[in-house]
C-alpha positions, 0 to 999 in steps of 0.5 A: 878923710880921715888922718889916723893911721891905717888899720889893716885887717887880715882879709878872711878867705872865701868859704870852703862850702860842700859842693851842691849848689844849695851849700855854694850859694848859701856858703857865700852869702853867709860868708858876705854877711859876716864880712859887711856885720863885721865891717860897720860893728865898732865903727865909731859915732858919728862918722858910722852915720855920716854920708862919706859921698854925695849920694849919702850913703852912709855905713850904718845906713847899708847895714840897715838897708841890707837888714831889710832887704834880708827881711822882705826877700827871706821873712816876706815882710813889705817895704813901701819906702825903700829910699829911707831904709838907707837910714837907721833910726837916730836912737839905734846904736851901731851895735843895736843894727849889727845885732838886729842883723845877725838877728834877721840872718838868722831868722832868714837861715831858719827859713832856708833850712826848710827849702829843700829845692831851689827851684820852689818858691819860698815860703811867705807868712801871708798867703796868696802873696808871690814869692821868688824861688829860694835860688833866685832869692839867694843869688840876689842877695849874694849880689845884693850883700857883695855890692854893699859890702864892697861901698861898706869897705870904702867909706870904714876906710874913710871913716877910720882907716880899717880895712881888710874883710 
């Protein structure tokens, strides 16, 4: 547990988004990816990769986790071993893994402009693979993001104190 002092953040209220159910749900998910972005960015080393529970999460971890996550959903990539993408590599930095995230909200974004009906599945790089609809997809990941945004809250705090969305 960590000694320093406290750190407190303002919290960011939640978006104000347009009112069709594509601008709500696309409105929260970017606002729940700026929150878990801004929670591991400037967490210090080691302790960004240091297991705060004994399942071993770890605050890094969830950020490349979410990455991936983003990618498979979104970008259609394949993930065989989702147990290890809980891991970033010993040679990314916390800000290598925050801007290769951003980078994939950003790509994943690039995709959604292109989904006129949530209904529809969303477009895959290879064809013939299945794809959920855009509006699964993205109340998926709203959960998804939230849940771990909310464990990426717990263990900043432990590490050094910072709270605050």
């Amino acid at each position: 547990m960590s000694t320093t002092p406290r750190r407190a953040r303002r919290d960011t209220s939640p978006p104000r988004t347009g009112n069709t159910e594509a601008e709500v749900l696309r409105g929260f998910l970017d606002y729940l990816r700026h929150s878990i972005a801004a929670k591991v960015e400037g967490a210090p080393e080691p302790a960004v990769r240091t297991a705060g529970v004994p399942s071993g999460t770890n605050l890094l971890g969830l950020l490349n986790h979410l990455d991936r996550v983003e990618r498979a959903t979104f970008l259609g990539e394949l993930v065989t071993d989702w147990q290890s993408t809980f891991h970033a590599a010993p040679a990314d930095s916390v800000a290598d893994v925050v801007a290769r995230y951003r980078e994939t909200v950003e790509r994943a974004n690039d995709v959604l402009d292109g989904c006129a009906d949530l209904g529809a599945p969303l477009p895959r790089p290879r064809p013939n693979t299945s794809a959920p609809s855009v509006r699964w997809a993205l109340t998926h990941l709203i959960e998804e993001t939230g849940r771990h945004a909310g464990h990426a809250d717990i263990l900043r705090e432990l590490i050094d104190g910072a709270t605050g969305r």
